[in-house]
N, C-alpha and C positions, 0 to 999 in steps of 0.2 A: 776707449783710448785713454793713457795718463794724459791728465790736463784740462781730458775735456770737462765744460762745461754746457748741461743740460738744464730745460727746465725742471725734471724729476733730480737733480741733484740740488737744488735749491729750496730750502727752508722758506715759508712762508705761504702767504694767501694768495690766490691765484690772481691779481692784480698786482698785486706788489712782485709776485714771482716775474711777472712779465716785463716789465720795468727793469729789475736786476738784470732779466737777461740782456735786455739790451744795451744796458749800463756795464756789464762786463763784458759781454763782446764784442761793442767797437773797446774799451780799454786793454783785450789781448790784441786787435786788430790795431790797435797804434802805438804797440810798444814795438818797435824799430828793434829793442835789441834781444827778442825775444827768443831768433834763430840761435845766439849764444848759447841758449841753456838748453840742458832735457830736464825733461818736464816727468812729477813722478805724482802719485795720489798718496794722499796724507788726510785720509777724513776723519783721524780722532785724536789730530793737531801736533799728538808726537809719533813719532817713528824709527827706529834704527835699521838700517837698510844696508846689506852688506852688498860691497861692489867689488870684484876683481879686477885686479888691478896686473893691466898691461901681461895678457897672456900672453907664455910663449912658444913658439909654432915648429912644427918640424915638418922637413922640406927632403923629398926627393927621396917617401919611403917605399919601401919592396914590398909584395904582398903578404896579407899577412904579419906584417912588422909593427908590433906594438909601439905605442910611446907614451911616453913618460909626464906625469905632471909636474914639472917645476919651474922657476923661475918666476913665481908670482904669490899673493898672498893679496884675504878679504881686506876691505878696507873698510868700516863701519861710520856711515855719514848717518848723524843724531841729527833731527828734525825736530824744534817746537814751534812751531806757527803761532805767531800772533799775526792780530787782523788790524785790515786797513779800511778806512770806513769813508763812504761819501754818502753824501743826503741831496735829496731835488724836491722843491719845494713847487707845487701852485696853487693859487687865488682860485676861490668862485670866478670872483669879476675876472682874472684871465682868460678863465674856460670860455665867459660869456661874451665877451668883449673879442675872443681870436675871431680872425677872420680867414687867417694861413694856417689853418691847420693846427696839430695839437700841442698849444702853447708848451709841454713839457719838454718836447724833441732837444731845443735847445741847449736844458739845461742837461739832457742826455747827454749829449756829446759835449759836454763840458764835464762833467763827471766820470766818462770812459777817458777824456782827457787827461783830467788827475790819476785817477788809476792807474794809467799807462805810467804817467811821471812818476809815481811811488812805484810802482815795478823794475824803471829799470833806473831807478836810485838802488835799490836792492842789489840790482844785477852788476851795477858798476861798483857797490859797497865789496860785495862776492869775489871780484874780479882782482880788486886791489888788497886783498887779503892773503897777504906773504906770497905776489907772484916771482915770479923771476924779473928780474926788470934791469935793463942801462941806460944811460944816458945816448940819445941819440945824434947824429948830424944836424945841423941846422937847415930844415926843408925847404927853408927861404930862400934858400942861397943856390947854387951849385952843387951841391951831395947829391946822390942820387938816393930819393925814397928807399929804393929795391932794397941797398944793401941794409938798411937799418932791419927792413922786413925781412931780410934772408936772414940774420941773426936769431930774428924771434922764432921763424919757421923752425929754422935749425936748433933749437934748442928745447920747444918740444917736442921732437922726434922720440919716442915713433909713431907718436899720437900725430893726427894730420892737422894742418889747423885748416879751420873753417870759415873763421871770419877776422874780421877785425875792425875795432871802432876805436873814431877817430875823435879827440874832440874838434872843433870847431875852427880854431889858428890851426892846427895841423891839417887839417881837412883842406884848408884855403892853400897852405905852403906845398900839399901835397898837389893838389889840380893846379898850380902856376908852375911847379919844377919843370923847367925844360925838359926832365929827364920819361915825363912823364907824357908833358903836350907833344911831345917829338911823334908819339904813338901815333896822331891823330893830325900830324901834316899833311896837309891835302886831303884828309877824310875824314868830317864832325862827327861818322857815327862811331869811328876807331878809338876818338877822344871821347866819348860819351861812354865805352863798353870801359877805358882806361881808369875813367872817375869812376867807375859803379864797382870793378872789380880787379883787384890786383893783377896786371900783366903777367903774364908767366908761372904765377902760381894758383890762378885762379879764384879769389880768396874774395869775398863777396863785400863789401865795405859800408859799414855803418856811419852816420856820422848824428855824434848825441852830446845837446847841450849838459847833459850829465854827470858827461865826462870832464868839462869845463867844470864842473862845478863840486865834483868830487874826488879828481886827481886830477889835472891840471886841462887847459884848453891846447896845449902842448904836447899832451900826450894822445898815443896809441894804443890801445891795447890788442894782443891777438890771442885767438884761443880758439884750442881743437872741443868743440861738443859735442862727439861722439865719444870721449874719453873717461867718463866727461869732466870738460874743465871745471862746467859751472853746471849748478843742479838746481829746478826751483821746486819747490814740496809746496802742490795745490791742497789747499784744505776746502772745509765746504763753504757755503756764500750763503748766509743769511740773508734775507728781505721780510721788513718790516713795515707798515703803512700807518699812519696817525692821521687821524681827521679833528683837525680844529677845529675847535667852535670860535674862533674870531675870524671862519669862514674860509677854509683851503685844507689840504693831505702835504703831508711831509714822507716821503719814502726814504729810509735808510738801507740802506747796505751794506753791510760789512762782509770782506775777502779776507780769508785768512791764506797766507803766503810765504814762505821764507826759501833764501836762496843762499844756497851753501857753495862753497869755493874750496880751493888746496886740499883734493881729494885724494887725489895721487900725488905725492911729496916725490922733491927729490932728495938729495944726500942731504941737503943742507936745510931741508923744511918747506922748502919752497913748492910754487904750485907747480908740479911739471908741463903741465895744460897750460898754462896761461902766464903772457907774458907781457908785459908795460916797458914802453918804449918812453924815454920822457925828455923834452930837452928840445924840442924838433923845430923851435925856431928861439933863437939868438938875438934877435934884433933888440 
């Protein structure tokens, strides 16, 4: 499958391999905004990959009845992969001294943790890369969420959108809008299915301190990945292991990764996939 990572796709010694693996699969297992993207193989770090863009369909033909290819054209997404690299370090005296088990675990899931964080700072970098975007209602208030979201829907059409993330103020302004807890009067699990996934459009919702931090905690973003809005090009995963002699092993890791945006352009350059919402609380 594109994406996947295996132990036979990983460089290194059979120790260290095993360490990487598990250092990169919880890091795709908590990158939250990872449904965003399609995911493609990139193992010798560049690529040019052509993607058609927005075929188009014909409806309600006779037997027999040819058709025609037009209304679309390749689109060429350039891939160079540079890599991200996390290291996990342990002591003699830890190995000798644990008592719960194997002192490294820790520092595993601290390392799939930065991972994830350097993934979907890429994802969100991708995202905000000439999307369509307005300013929205104030979600604190009165506004109803829907309409700012029926904008973005409607504007990548005919691509579907799939998700949407939210930073962190909008996240909050959007689960207090009345317009929203109304869902879930008299029923918490109505108001729980409301916060997870957009009413009426189905639309599955992320909520990422990333977005606070690389377009605003006010903003939205939505975006169809089937289309695809956003693309991440998996290259290979190196593992490396070092034994000190002032007594411990250092494992490095390096992922190589990159996530490309504004694939399919509209008139104006813009991503027609993916759309930023910004402005969503006033106060």
């Amino acid at each position: 499958m594109p994406g996947m990572t295996t132990p036979t796709t990983i460089e290194g010694s059979l120790d260290a391999k095993n360490i990487a693996m598990r250092v990169v699969k919880g890091g795709i297992e908590m990158t939250d905004l990872m449904p965003l993207c399609q995911t493609v193989q990139v193992p010798e770090l560049t690529a040019t990959i052509p993607v058609y863009s927005i075929p188009a369909g014909n409806e309600d033909l006779g037997p027999l009845e040819e058709s025609d290819i037009e209304g679309s054209e390749f689109t060429d997404v350039d891939f160079s992969l540079k890599k991200d690299r996390v290291k996990v370090a342990v002591t003699d005296e830890s190995r000798y001294k644990s008592r719960a088990g194997d002192p490294l675990s820790l520092q595993i899931s601290g390392a799939s943790d930065r991972l994830a964080q350097l993934a979907m700072k890429k994802i969100v970098s991708a995202a905000n890369t000439d999307p369509q975007t307005s300013a929205g209602a104030d979600w604190g208030g009165d506004n109803n969420p829907l309409a700012d979201i029926a904008t973005a829907v409607s504007a990548i059409r005919p691509f579907r959108a799939t998700g949407i993330a939210m930073g962190t103020v909008a996240f909050g302004n959007y689960v207090a809008n009345s317009s929203i807890s109304n869902f879930g009067a008299g029923n918490i699990s109505a108001f729980e299915n409301a916060t997870a996934v957009v009413p009426g459009y189905n639309i599955p919702i992320y909520v990422s301190e990333e977005i606070d931090d690389n377009i605003s905690d006010e903003a939205a973003v939505v975006v169809a990945q089937n289309a695809p809005g956003l693309v991440m090009g998996m290259g290979p995963v190196k593992a490396r292991r070092k034994d000190l002699m002032s007594g411990g092993e250092v494992y490095q890791i390096d992922v190589w990764r990159q996530v490309k945006g504004n694939i399919h352009k509209t008139d104006s350059g813009t991503n027609k996939a993916c759309y930023v919402l910004t402005g969503l609380n006033t106060a």
